[in-house]
C-alpha positions as CSV (number, residue, x, y, z in Angstrom):
1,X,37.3,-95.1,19.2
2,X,35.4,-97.5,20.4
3,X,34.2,-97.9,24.3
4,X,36.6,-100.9,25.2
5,X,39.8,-98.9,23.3
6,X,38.6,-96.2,25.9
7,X,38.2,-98.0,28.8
8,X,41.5,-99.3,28.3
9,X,42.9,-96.1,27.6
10,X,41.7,-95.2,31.3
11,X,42.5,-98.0,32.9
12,X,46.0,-98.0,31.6
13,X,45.8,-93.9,33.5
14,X,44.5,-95.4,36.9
15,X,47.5,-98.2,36.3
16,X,50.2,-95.5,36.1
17,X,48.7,-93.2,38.9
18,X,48.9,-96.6,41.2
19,X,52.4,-96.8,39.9
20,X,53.4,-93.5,41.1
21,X,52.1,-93.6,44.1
22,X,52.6,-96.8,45.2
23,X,56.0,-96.8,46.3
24,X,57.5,-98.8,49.3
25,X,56.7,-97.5,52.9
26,X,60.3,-96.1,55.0
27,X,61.6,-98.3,57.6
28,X,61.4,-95.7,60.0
29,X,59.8,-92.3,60.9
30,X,62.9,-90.7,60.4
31,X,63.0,-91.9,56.5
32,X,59.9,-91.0,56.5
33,X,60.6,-87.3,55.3
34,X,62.6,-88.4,52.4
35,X,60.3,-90.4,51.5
36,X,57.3,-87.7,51.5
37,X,59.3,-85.7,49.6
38,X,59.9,-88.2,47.1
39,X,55.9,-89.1,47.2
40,X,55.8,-85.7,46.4
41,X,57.2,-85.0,43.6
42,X,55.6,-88.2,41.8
43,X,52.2,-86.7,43.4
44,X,53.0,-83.5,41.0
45,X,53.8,-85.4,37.8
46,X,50.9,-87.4,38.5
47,X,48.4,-84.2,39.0
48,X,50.0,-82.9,35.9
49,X,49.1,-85.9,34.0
50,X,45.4,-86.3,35.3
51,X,44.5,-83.4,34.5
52,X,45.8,-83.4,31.0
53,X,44.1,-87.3,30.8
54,X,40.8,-85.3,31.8
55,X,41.2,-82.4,29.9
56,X,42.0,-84.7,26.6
57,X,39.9,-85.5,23.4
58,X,39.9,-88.9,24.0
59,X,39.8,-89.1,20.3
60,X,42.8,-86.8,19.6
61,X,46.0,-88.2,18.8
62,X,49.3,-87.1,18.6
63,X,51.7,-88.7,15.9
64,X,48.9,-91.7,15.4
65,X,49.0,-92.3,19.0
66,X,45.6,-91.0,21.4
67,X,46.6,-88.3,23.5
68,X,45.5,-89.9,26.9
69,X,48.2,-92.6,25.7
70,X,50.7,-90.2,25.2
71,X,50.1,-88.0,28.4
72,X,50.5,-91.5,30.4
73,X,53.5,-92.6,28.7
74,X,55.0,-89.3,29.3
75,X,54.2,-89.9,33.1
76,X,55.7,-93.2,33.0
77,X,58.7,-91.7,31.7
78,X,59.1,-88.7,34.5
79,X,58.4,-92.0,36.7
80,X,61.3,-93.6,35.2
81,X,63.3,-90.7,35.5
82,X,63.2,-90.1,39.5
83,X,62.9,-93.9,41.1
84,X,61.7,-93.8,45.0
85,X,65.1,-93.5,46.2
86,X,66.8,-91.1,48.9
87,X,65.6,-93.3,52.0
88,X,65.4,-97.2,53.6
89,X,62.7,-98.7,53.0
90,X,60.5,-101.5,55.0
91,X,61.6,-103.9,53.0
92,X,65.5,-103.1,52.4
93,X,65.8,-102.7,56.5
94,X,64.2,-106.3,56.9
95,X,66.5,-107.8,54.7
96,X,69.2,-106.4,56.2
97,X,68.2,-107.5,59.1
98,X,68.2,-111.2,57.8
99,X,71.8,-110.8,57.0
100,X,72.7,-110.4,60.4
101,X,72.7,-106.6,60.5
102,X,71.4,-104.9,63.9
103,X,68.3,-102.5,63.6
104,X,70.7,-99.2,63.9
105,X,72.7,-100.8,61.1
106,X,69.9,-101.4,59.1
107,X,68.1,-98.2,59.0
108,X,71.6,-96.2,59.0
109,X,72.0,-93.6,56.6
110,X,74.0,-95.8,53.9
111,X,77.7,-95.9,53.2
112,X,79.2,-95.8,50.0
113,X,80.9,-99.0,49.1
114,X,84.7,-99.6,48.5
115,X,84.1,-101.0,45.3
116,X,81.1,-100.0,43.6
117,X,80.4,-96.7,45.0
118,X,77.4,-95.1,45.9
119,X,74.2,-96.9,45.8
120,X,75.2,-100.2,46.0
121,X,73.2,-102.3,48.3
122,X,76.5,-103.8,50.4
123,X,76.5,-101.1,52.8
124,X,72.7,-101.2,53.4
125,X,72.9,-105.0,53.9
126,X,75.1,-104.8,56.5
127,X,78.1,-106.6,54.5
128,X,81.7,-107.5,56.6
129,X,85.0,-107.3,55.1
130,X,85.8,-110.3,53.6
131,X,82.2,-110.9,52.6
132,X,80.8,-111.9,49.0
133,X,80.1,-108.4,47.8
134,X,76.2,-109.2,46.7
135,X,76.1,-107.6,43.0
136,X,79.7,-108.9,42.1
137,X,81.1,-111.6,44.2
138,X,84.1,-109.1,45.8
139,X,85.1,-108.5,48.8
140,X,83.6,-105.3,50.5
141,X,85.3,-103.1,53.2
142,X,84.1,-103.4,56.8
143,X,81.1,-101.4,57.4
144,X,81.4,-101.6,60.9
């Protein structure tokens, strides 16, 4: 292997550390716990991986592909598997915002939706009965 395949082998490792722990900031200090605890979790897959990374043969391979390669992929896929989700984020509460919600709308714990259920980002945008429903053009129930 020569030096450039391994500094790109490493490189790729810092990418997916940033990756995991590079996830958007809460909207407020009270989302801020969910989102430590989500932090956390992608801190321990992360750990897990480094440690295999530096532990590695950088020449070993598994199945034709290097080892570091696979230990990062498999990060990547743990990453894949539990999104930063669970709070508001910065972001989300500022777009609210520019859809006319009021700051306690827009860092209120979310409401399901009458159409899509769960998760969808009406609620969180502050949408009005009789509003566009943003992910299908519908109608969403009052959230107010």
């Amino acid at each position: 292997m020569s030096t450039d395949d391994l500094a790109a082998l490493y490189r790729d490792a810092l990418t997916a550390i940033r990756e995991a722990l590079d996830i958007p900031y809460a909207a407020t200090v009270g989302w801020d716990q969910a989102r430590a605890a989500v932090l956390d979790e992608r801190l321990t897959d992360t750990v897990v991986m480094l440690d295999g990374v530096l532990d590695a043969d950088p020449t070993e391979t598994i199945g034709g592909t290097s080892l570091i390669a696979h230990r990062v992929a498999y990060l990547r896929e743990r990453l894949a598997a539990h999104p930063p989700t669970g709070y508001i984020t910065h972001d989300e509460a500022h777009a609210a915002l520019a859809h006319g919600a009021t700051w306690a709308e827009a860092v209120a714990e979310p409401r399901a939706c009458t159409i899509c259920g769960p998760g969808c980002c009406a609620p969180v945008l502050g949408a009005h009965h009789a509003d566009p429903h943003p992910a299908a053009g519908r109608t969403v129930a009052s959230t107010r």
